[in-house]
C-alpha positions as CSV (number, residue, x, y, z in Angstrom):
1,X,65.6,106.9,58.4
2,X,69.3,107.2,57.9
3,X,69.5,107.7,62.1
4,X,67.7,104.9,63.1
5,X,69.5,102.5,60.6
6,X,72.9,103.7,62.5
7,X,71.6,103.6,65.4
8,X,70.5,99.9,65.0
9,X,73.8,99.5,63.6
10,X,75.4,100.8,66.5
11,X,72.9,98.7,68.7
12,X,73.8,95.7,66.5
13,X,77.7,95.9,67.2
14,X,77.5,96.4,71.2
15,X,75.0,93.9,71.6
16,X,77.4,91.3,69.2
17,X,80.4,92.7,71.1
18,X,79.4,91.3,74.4
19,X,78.4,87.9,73.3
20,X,81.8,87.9,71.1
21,X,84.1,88.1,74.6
22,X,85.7,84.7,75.7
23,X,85.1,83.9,79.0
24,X,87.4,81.4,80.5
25,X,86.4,79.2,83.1
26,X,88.0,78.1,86.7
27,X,88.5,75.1,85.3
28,X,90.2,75.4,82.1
29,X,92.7,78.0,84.0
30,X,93.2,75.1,86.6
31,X,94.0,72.7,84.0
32,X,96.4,75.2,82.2
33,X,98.2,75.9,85.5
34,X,98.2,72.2,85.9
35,X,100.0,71.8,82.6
36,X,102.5,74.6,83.4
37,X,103.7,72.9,86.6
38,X,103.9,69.4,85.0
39,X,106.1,70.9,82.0
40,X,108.2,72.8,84.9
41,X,108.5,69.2,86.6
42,X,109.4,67.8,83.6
43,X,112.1,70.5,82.8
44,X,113.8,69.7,86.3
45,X,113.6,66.0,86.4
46,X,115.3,65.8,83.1
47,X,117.8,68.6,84.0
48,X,118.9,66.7,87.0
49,X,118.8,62.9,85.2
50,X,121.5,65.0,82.9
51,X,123.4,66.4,86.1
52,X,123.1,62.5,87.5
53,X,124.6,60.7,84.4
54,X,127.7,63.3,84.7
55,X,128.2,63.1,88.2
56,X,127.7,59.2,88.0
57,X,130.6,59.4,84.9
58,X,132.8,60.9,87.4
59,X,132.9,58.2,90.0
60,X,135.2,55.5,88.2
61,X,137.9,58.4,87.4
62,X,137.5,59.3,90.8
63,X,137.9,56.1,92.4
64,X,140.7,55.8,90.5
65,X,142.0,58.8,91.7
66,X,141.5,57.8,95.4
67,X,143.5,54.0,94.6
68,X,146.5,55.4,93.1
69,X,146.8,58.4,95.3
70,X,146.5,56.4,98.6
71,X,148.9,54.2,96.7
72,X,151.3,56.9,96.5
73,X,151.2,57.9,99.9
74,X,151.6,54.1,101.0
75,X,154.8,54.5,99.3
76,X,155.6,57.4,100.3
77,X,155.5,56.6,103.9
78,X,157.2,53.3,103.6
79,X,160.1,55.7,101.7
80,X,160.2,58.1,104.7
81,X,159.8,55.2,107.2
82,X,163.5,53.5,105.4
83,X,165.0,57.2,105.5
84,X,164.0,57.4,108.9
85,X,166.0,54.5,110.1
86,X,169.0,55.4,108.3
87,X,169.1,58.3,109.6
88,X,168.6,56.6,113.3
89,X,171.7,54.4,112.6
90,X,173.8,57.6,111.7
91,X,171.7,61.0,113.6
92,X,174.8,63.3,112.4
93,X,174.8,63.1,108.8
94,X,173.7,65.8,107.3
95,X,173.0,64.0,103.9
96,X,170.5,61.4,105.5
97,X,168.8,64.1,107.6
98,X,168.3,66.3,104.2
99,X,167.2,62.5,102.8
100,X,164.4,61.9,105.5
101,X,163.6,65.7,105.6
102,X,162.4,65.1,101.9
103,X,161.2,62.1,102.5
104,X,158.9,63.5,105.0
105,X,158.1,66.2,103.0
106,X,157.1,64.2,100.3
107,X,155.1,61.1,102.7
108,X,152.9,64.3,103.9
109,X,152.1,65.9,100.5
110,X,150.9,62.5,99.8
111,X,148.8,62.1,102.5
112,X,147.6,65.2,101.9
113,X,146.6,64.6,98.2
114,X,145.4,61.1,99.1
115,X,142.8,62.8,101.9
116,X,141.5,65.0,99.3
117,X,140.7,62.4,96.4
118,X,139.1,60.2,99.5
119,X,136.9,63.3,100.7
120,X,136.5,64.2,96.6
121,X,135.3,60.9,95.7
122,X,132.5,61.1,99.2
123,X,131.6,64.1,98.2
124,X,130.9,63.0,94.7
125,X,128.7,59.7,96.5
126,X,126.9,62.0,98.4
127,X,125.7,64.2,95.3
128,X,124.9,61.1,93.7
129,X,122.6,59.9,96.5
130,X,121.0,63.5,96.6
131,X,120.3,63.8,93.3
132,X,118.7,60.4,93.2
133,X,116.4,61.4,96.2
134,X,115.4,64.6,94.0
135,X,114.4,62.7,91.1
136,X,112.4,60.4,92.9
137,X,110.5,63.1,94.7
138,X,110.2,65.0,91.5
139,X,109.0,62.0,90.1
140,X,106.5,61.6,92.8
141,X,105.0,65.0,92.6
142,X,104.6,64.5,88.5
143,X,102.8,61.6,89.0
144,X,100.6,63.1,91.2
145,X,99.7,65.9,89.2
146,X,99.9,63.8,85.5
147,X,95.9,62.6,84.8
148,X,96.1,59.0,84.1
């Protein structure tokens, strides 16, 4: 009596085992993958809207940048231009040729600087445009794959 009322016991448990085990269908492990991509969409869009405000803060410092350098080097070369011709009236003094020699020095370090706030400054414009295309194809894809 005892054996059989463990046995059915026994018989009981891996019968109620079975039934117990979840089974997870295609379609509930589509929509979970589904949900993982959109929150993975979702982390990069916002990352790069962040990355976009700070670039697009930049600009304005970096126009300004670009003005007052290309200013400089306006000046600059308008300074080496008036050294240059005082030296021209006078091609033996040593004081003017030291003047234009600096002057020189000084209108290409300008230049120099002014180039690299220009090429700064496209750079940045270029980021921004590429960014912007990112989020609108990130954008795209999420609303493709958000159910309405």
């Amino acid at each position: 009596m005892r054996i059989a009322f463990v046995f059915y016991v026994l018989l009981a448990l891996l019968s109620y085992s079975g039934v117990s085990a979840q089974v997870v269908s295609q379609d509930s492990l589509k929509a979970l993958n589904d949900q993982k991509k959109i929150l993975a969409l979702n982390k990069r869009l916002n990352d790069s809207k962040i990355e976009l405000a700070k670039l697009e803060n930049q600009i304005p410092h970096a126009v300004d940048e670009t003005a007052s350098t290309a200013e400089r080097a306006q000046r600059s070369a308008e300074e080496n231009k008036v050294a240059a011709g005082e030296l021209s009236t006078d091609p033996q003094d040593k004081q003017l040729a030291r003047k234009a020699s600096k002057a020189a020095s000084a209108a290409s370090r300008d230049a120099k600087r002014a180039r690299k706030a220009a090429d700064n400054l496209a750079k940045l414009r270029r980021n921004v445009d590429s960014l912007r295309e990112k989020i609108k194809e990130d954008e795209g894809k999420l609303a493709l794959l958000t159910p309405n």
